[in-house]
N, CA, C and O atoms as a GROMACS GRO file, in nm:
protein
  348
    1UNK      N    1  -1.742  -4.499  -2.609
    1UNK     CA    2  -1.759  -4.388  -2.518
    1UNK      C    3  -1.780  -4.262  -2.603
    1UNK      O    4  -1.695  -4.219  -2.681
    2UNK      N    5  -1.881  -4.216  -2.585
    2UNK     CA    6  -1.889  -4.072  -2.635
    2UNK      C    7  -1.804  -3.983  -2.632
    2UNK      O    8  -1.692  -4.018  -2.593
    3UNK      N    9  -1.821  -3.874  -2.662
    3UNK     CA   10  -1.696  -3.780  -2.683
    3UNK      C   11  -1.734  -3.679  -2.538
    3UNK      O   12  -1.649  -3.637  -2.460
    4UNK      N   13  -1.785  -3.670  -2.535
    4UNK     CA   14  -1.891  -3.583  -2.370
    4UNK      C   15  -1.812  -3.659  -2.264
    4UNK      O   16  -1.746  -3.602  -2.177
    5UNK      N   17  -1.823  -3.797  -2.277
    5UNK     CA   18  -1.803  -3.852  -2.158
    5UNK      C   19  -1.636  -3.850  -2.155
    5UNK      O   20  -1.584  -3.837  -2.044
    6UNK      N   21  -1.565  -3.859  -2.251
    6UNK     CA   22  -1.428  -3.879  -2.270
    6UNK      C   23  -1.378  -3.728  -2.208
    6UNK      O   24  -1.285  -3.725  -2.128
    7UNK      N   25  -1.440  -3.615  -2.246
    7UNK     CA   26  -1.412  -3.501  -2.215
    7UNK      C   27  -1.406  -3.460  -2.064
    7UNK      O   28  -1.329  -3.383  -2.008
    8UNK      N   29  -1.564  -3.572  -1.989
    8UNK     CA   30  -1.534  -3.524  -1.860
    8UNK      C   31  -1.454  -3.607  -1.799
    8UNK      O   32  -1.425  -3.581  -1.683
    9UNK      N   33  -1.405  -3.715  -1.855
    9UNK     CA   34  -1.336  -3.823  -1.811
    9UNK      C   35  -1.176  -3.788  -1.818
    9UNK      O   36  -1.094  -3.859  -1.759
   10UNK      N   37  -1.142  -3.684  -1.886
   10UNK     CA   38  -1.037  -3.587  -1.918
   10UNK      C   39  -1.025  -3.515  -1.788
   10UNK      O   40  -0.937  -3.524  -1.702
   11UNK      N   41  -1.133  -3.443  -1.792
   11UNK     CA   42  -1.096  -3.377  -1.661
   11UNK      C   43  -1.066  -3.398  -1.507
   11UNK      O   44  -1.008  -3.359  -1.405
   12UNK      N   45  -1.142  -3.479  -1.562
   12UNK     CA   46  -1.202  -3.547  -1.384
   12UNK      C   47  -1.013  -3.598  -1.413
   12UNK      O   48  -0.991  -3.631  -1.296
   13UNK      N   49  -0.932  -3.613  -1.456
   13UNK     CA   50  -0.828  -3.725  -1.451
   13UNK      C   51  -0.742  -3.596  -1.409
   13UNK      O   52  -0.669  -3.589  -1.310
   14UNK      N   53  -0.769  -3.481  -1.520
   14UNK     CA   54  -0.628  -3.337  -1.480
   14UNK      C   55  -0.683  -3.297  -1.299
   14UNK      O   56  -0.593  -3.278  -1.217
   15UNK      N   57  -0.849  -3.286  -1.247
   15UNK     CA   58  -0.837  -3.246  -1.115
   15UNK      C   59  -0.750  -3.359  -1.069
   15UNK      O   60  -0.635  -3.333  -1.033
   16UNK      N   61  -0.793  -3.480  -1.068
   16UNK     CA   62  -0.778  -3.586  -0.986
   16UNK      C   63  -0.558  -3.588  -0.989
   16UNK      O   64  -0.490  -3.607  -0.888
   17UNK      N   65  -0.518  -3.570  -1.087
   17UNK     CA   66  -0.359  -3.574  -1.102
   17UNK      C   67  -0.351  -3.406  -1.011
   17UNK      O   68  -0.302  -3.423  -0.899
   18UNK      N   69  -0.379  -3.294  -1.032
   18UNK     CA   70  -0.370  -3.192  -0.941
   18UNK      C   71  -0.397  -3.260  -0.797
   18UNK      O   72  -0.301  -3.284  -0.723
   19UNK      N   73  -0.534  -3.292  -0.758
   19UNK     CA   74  -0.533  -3.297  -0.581
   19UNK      C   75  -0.440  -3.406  -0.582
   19UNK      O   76  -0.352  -3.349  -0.517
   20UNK      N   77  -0.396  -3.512  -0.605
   20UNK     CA   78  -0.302  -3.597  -0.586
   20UNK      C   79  -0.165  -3.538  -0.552
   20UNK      O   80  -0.097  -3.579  -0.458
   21UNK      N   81  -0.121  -3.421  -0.649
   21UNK     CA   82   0.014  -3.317  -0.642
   21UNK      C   83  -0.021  -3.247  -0.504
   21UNK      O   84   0.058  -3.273  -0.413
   22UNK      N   85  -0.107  -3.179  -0.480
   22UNK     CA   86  -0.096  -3.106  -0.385
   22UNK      C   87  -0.101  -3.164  -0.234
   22UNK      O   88  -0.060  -3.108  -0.132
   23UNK      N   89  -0.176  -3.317  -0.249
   23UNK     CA   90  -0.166  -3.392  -0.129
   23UNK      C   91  -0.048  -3.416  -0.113
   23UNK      O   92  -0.003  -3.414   0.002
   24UNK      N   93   0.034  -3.444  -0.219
   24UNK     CA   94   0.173  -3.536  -0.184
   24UNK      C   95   0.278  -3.400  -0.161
   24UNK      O   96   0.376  -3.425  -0.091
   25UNK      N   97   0.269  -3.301  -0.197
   25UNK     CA   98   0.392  -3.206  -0.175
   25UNK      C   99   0.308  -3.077  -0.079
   25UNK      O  100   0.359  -2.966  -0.075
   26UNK      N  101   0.216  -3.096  -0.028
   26UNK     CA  102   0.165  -2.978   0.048
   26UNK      C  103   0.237  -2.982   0.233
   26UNK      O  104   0.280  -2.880   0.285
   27UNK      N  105   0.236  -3.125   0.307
   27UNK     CA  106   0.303  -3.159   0.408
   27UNK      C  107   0.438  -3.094   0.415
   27UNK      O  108   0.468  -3.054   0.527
   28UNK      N  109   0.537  -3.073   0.305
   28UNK     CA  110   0.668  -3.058   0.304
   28UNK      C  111   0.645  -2.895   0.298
   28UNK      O  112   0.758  -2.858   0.330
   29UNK      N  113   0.595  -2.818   0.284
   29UNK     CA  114   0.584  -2.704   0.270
   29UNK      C  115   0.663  -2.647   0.424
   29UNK      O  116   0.670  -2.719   0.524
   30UNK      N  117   0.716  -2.506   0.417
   30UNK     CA  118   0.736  -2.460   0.538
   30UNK      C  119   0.684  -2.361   0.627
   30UNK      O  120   0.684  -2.251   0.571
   31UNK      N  121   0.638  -2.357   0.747
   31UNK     CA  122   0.527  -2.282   0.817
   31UNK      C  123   0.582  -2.163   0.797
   31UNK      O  124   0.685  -2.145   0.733
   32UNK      N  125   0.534  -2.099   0.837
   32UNK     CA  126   0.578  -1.943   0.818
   32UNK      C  127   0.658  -1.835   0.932
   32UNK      O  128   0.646  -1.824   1.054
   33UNK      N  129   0.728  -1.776   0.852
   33UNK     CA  130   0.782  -1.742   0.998
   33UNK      C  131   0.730  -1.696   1.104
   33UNK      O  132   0.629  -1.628   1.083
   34UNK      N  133   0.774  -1.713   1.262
   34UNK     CA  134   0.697  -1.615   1.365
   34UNK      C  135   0.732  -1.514   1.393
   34UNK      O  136   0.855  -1.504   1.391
   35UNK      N  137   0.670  -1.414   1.426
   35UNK     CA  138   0.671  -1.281   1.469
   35UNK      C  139   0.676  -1.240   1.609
   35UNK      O  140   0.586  -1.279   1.684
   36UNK      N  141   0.787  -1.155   1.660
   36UNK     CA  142   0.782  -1.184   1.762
   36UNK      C  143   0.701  -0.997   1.807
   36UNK      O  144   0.673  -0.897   1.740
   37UNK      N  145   0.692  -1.029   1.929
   37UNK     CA  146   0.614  -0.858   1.989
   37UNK      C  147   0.706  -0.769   1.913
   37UNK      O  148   0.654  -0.705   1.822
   38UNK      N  149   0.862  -0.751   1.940
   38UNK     CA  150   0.918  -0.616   1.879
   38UNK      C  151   0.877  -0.626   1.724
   38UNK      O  152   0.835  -0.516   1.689
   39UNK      N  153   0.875  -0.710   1.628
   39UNK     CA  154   0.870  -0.719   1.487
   39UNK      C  155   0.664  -0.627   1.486
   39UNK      O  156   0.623  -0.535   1.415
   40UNK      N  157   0.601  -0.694   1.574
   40UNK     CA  158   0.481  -0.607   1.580
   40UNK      C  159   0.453  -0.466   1.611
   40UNK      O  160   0.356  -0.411   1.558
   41UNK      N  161   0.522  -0.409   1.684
   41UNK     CA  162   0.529  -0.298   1.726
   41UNK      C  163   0.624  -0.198   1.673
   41UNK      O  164   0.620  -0.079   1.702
   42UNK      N  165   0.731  -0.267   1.574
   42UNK     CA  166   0.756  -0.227   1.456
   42UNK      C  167   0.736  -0.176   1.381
   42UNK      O  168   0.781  -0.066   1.348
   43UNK      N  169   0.608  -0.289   1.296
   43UNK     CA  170   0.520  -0.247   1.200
   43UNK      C  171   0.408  -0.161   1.287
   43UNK      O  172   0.420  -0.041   1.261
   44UNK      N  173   0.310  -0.186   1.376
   44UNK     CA  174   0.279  -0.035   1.384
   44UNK      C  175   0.316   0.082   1.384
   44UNK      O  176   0.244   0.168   1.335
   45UNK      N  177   0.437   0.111   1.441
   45UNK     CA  178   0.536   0.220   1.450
   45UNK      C  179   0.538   0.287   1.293
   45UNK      O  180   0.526   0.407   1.270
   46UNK      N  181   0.556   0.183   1.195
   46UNK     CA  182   0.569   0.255   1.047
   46UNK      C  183   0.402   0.241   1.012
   46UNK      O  184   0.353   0.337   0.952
   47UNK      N  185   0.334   0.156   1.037
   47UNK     CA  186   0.181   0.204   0.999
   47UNK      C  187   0.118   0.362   1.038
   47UNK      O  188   0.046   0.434   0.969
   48UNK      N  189   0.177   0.386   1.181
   48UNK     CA  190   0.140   0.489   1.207
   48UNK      C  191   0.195   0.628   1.106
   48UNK      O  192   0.138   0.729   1.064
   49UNK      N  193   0.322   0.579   1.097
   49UNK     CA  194   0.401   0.720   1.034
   49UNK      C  195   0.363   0.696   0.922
   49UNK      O  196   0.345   0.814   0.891
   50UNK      N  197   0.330   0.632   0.819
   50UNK     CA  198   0.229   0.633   0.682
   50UNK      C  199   0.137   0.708   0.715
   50UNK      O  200   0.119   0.825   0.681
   51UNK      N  201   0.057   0.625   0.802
   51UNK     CA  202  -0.082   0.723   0.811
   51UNK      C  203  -0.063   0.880   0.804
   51UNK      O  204  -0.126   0.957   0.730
   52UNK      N  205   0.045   0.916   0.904
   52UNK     CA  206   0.023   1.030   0.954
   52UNK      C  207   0.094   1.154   0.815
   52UNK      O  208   0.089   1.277   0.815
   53UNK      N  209   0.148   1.066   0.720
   53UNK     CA  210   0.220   1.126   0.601
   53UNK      C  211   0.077   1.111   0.538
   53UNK      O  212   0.030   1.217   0.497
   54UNK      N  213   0.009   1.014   0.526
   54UNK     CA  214  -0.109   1.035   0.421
   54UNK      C  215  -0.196   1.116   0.459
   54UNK      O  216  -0.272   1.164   0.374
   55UNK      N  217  -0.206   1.150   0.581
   55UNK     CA  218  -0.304   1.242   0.650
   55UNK      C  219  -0.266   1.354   0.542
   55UNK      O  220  -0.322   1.396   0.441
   56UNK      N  221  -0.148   1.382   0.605
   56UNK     CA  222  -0.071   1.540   0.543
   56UNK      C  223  -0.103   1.542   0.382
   56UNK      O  224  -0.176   1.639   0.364
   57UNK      N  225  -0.082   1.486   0.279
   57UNK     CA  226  -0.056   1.494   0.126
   57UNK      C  227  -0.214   1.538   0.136
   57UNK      O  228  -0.252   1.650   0.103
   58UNK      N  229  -0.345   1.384   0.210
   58UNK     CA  230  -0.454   1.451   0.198
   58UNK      C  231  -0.501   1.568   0.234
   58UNK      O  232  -0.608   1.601   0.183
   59UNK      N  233  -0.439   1.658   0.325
   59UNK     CA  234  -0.483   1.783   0.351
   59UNK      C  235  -0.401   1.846   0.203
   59UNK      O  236  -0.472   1.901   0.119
   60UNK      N  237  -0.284   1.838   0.185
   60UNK     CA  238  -0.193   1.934   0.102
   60UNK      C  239  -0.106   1.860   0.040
   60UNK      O  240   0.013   1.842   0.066
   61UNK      N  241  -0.210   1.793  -0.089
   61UNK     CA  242  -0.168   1.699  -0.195
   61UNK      C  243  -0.010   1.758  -0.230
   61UNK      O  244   0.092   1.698  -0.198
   62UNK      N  245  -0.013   1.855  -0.284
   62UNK     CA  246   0.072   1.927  -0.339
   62UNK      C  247   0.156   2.067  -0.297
   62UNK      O  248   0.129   2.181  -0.335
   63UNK      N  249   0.251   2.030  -0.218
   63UNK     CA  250   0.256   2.156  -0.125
   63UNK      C  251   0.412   2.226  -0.206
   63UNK      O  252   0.491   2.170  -0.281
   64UNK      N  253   0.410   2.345  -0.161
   64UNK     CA  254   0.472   2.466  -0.233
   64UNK      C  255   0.592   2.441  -0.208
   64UNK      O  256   0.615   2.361  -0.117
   65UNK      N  257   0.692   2.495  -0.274
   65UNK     CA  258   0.813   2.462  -0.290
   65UNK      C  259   0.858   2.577  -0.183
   65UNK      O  260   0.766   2.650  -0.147
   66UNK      N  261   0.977   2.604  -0.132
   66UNK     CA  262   1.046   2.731  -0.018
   66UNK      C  263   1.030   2.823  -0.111
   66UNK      O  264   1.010   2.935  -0.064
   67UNK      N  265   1.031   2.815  -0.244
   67UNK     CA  266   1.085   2.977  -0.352
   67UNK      C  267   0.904   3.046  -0.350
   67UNK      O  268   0.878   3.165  -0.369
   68UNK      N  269   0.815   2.951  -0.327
   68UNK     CA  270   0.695   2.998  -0.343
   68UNK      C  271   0.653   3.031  -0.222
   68UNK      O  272   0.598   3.138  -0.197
   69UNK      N  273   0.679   2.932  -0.132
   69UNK     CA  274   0.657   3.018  -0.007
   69UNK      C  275   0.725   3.147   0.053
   69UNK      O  276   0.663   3.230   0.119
   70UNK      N  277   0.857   3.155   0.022
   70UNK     CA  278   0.881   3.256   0.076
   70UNK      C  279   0.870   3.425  -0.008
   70UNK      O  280   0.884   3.536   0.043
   71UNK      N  281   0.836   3.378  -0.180
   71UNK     CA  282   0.755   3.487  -0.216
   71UNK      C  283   0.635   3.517  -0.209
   71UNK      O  284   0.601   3.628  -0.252
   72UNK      N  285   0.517   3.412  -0.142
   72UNK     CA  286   0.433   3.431  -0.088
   72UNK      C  287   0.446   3.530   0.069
   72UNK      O  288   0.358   3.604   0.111
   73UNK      N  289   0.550   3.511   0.120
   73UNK     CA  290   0.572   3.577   0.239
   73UNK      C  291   0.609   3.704   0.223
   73UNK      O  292   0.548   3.788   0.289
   74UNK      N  293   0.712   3.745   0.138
   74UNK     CA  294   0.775   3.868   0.069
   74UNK      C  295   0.620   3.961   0.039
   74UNK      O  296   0.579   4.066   0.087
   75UNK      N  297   0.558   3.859  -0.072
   75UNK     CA  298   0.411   3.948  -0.126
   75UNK      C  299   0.328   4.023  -0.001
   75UNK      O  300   0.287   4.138   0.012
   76UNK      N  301   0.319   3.873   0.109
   76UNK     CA  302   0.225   3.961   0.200
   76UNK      C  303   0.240   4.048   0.306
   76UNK      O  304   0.156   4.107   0.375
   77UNK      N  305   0.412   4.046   0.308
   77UNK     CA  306   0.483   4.095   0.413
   77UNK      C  307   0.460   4.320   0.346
   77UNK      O  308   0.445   4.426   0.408
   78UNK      N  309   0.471   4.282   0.198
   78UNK     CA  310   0.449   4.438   0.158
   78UNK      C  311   0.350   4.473   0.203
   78UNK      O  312   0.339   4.549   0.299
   79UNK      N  313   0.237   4.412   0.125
   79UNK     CA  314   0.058   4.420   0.141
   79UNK      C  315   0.050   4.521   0.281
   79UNK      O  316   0.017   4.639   0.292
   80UNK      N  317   0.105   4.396   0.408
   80UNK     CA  318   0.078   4.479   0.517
   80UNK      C  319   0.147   4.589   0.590
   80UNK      O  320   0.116   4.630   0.702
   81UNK      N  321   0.255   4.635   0.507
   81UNK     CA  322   0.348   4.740   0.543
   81UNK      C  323   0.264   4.824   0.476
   81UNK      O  324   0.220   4.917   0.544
   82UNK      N  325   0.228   4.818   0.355
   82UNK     CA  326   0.148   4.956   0.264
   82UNK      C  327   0.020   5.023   0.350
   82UNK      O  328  -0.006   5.135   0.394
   83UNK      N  329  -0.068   4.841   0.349
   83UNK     CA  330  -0.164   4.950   0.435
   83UNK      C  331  -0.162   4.987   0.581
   83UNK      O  332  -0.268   5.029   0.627
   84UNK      N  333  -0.040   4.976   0.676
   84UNK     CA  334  -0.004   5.002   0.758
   84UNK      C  335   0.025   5.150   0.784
   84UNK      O  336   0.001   5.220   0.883
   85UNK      N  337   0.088   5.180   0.660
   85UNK     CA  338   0.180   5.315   0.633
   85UNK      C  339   0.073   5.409   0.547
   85UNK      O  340   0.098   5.526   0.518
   86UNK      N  341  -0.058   5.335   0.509
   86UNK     CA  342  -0.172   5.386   0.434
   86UNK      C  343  -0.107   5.399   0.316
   86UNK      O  344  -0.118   5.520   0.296
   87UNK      N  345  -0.031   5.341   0.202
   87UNK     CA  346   0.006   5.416   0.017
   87UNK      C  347  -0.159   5.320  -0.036
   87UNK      O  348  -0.198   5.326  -0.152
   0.00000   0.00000   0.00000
């Protein structure tokens, strides 16, 4: 026998010992669990509130801390007292 043929004769033996394994231990396997309506409506419930958090980061990846916002508020709260009062 050639060495070609021994080689595929190799293989053909490792598929053939694999589908043999998986025929004989695939039956015993266990189905999966079922889901009932509340376990579904569940997970939408948190699909939705992801979404609606990813919405947000995508508008405002990176949003300001209270110390920046509220010296942002301080800043503009002068702005419009000055030119209110005209300085």
């Amino acid at each position: 026998m050639s060495p070609a043929a021994q080689a595929a004769a190799w293989i053909a033996g490792v598929w053939m010992a694999a589908a043999i394994w998986v025929a004989a231990f695939k039956p015993f396997r266990d189905d999966p669990p079922r889901r009932t309506p509340e376990d579904i409506q569940r997970d939408i419930a948190e699909q939705r509130a992801r979404r609606d958090l990813d919405t947000c980061h995508a508008i405002w990846p990176d949003p300001p801390t209270w110390r920046v916002a509220a010296a942002q508020h301080r800043l503009n709260t002068a702005k419009q007292r000055r030119k209110e009062t005209g300085q």
